[in-house]
Backbone as JSON Lines, residues from 0, in Angstrom:
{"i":0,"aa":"X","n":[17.06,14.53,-25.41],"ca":[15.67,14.68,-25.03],"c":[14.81,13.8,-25.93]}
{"i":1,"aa":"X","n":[13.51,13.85,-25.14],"ca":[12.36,12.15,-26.18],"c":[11.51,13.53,-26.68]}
{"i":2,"aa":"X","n":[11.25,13.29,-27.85],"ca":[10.23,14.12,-28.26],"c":[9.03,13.59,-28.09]}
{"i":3,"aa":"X","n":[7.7,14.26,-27.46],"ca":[6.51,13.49,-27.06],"c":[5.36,14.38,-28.1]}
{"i":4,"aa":"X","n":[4.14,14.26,-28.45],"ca":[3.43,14.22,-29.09],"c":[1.95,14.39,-27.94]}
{"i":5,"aa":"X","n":[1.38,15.44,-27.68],"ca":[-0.23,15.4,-26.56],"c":[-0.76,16.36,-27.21]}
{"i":6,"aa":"X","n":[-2.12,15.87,-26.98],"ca":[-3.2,16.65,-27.42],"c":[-3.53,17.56,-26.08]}
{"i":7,"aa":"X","n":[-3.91,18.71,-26.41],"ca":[-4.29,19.45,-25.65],"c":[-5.54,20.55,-25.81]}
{"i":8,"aa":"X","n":[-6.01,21.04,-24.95],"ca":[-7.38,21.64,-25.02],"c":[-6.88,23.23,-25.79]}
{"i":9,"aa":"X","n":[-7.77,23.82,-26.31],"ca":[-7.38,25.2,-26.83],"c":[-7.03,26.3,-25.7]}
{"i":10,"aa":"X","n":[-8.09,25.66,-24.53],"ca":[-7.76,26.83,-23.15],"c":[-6.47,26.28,-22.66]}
{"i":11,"aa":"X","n":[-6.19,25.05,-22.74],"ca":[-5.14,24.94,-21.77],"c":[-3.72,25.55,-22.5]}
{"i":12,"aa":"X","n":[-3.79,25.35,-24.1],"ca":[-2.85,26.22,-25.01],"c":[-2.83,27.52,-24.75]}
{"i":13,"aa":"X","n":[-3.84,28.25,-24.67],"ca":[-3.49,29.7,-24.2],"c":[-3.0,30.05,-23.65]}
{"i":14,"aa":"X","n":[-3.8,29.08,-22.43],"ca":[-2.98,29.68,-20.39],"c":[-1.63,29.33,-20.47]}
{"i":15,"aa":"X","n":[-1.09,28.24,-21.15],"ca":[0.36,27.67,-21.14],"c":[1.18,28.42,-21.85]}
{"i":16,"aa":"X","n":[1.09,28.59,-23.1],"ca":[1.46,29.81,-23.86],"c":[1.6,31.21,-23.05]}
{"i":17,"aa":"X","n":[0.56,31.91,-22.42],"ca":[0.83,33.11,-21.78],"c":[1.91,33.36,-20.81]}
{"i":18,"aa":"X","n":[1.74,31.84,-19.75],"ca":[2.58,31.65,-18.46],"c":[3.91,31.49,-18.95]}
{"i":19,"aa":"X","n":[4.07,30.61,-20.2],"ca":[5.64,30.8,-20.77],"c":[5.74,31.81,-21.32]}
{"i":20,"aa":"X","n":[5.29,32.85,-21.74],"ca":[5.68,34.07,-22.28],"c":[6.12,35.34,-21.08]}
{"i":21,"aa":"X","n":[4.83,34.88,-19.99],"ca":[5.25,35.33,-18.5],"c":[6.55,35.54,-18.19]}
{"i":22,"aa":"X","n":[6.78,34.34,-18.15],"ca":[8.36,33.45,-17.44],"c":[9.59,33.46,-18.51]}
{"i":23,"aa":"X","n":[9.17,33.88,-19.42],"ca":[10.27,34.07,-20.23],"c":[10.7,32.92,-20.44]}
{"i":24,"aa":"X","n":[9.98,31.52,-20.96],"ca":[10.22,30.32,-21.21],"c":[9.61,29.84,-22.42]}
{"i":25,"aa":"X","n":[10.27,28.86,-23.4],"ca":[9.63,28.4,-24.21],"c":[8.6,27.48,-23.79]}
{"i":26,"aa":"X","n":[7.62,26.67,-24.29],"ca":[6.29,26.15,-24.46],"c":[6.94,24.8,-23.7]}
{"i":27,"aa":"X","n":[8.06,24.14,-24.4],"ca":[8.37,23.25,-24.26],"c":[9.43,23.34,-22.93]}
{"i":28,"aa":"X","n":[9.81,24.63,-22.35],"ca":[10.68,24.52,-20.8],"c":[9.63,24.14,-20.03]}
{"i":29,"aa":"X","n":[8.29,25.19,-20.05],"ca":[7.34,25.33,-19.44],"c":[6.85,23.89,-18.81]}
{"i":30,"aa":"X","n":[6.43,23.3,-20.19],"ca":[6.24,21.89,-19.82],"c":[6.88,21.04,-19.08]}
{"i":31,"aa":"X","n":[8.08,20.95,-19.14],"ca":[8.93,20.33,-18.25],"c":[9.46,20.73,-17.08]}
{"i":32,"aa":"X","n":[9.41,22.13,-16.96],"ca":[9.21,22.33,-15.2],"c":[8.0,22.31,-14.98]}
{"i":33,"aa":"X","n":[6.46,22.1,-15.58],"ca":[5.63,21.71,-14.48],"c":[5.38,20.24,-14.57]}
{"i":34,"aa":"X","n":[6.03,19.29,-15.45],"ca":[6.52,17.94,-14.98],"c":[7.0,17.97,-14.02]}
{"i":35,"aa":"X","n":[8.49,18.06,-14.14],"ca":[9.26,18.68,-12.92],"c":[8.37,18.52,-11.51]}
{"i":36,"aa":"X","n":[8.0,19.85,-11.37],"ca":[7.25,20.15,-9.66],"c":[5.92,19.19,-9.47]}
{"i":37,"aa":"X","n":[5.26,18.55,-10.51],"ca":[4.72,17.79,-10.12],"c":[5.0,16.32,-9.64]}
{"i":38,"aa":"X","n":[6.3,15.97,-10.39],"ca":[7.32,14.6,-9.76],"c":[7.48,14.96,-8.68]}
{"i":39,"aa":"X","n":[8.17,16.17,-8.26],"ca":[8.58,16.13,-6.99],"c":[7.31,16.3,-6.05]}
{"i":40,"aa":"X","n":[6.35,17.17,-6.35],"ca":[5.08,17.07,-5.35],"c":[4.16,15.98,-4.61]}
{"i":41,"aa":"X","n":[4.24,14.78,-6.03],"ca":[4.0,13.7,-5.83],"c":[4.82,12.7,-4.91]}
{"i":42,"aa":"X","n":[6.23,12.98,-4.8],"ca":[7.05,12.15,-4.13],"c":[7.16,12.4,-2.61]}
{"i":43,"aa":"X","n":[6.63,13.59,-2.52],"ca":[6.54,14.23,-1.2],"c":[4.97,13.6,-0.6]}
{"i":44,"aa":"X","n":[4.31,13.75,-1.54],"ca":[3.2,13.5,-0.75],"c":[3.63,11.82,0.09]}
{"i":45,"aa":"X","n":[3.83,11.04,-0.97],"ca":[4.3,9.5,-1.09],"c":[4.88,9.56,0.37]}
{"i":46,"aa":"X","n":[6.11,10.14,0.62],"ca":[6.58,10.18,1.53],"c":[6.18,10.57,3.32]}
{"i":47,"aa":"X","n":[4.84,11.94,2.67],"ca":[4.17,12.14,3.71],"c":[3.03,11.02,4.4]}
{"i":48,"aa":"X","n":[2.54,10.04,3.59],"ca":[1.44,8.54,3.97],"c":[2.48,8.07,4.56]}
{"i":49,"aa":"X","n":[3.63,7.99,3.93],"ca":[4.48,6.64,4.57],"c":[4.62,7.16,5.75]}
{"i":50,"aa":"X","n":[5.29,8.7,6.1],"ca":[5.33,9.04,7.6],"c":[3.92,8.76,8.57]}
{"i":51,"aa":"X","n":[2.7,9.3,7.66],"ca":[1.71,8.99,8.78],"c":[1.4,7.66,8.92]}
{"i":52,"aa":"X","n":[1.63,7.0,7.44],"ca":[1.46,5.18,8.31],"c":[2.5,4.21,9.82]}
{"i":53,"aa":"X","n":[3.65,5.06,9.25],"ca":[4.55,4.62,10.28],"c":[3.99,5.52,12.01]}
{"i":54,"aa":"X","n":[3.56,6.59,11.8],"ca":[3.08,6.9,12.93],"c":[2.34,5.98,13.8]}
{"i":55,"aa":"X","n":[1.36,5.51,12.85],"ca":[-0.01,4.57,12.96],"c":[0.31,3.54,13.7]}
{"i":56,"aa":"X","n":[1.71,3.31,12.9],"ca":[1.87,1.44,13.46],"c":[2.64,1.73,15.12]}
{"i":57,"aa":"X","n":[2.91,3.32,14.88],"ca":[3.95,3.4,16.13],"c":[2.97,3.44,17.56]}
{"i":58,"aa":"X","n":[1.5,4.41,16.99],"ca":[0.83,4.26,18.28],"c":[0.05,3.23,18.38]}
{"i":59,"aa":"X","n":[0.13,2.45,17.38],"ca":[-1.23,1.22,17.72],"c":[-0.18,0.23,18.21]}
{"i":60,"aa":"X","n":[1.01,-0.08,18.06],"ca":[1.99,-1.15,18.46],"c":[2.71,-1.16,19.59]}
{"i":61,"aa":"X","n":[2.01,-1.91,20.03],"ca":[3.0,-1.27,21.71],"c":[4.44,-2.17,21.78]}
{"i":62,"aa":"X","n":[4.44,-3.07,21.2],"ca":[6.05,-3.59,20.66],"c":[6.39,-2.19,20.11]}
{"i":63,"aa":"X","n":[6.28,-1.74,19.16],"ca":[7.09,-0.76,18.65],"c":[7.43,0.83,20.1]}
{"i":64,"aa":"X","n":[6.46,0.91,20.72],"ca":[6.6,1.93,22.03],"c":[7.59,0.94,23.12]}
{"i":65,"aa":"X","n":[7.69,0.35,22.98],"ca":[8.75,-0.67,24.19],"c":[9.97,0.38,23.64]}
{"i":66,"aa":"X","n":[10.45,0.32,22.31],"ca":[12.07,0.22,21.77],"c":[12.02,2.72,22.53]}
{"i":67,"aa":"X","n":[12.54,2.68,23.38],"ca":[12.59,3.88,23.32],"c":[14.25,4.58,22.63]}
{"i":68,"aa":"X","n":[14.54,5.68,21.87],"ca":[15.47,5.93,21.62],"c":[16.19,7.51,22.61]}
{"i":69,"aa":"X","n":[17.01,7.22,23.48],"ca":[17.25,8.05,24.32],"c":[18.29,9.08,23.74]}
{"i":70,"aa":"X","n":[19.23,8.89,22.93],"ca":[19.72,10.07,22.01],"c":[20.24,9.5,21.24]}
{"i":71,"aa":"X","n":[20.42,10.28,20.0],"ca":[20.55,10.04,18.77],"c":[22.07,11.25,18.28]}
{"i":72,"aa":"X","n":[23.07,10.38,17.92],"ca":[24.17,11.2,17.68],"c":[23.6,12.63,16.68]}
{"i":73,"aa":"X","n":[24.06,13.64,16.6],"ca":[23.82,14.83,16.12],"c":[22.61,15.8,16.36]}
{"i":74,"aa":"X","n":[21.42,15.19,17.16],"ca":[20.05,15.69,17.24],"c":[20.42,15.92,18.94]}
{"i":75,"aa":"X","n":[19.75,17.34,18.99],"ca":[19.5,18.13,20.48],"c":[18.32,17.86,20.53]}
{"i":76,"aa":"X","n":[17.7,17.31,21.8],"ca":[16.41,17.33,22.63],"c":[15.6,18.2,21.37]}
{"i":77,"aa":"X","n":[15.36,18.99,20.71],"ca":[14.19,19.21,20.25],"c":[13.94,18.89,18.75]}
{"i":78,"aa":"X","n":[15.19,18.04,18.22],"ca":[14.56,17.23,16.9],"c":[15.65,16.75,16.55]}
């Protein structure tokens, strides 16, 4: 593990402190699972633009509406 060094507010020490005492976690788990869920929250979102941009290009492109895909090995009619 990197040992890191942040300044932090006195409220945000409390609330963090309490929620790991909550959870039955040290200061320093705490921290790193809400690193953690925020990497992954962020990567999701990332992923959710890219789906709606590709939507975008799908209804504004009528080259892209030509290519129809009539089945797809493993997927039943409803996804």
């Amino acid at each position: 593990m990197i040992r890191k060094q942040v300044m932090i507010e006195e409220r945000q020490n409390r609330a963090a402190t309490e929620l790991a005492r909550q959870r039955g976690l040290s200061f320093s788990e705490l921290v790193r699972e809400l690193i953690d869920r925020e990497v992954a929250h962020s990567k999701d979102k990332q992923i959710q633009k890219a789906a709606e941009q590709l939507r975008e290009a799908y209804l504004t492109d009528s080259d892209l509406r030509e290519f129809e895909i009539t089945e797809v090995e493993g997927l039943d009619e409803t996804g």
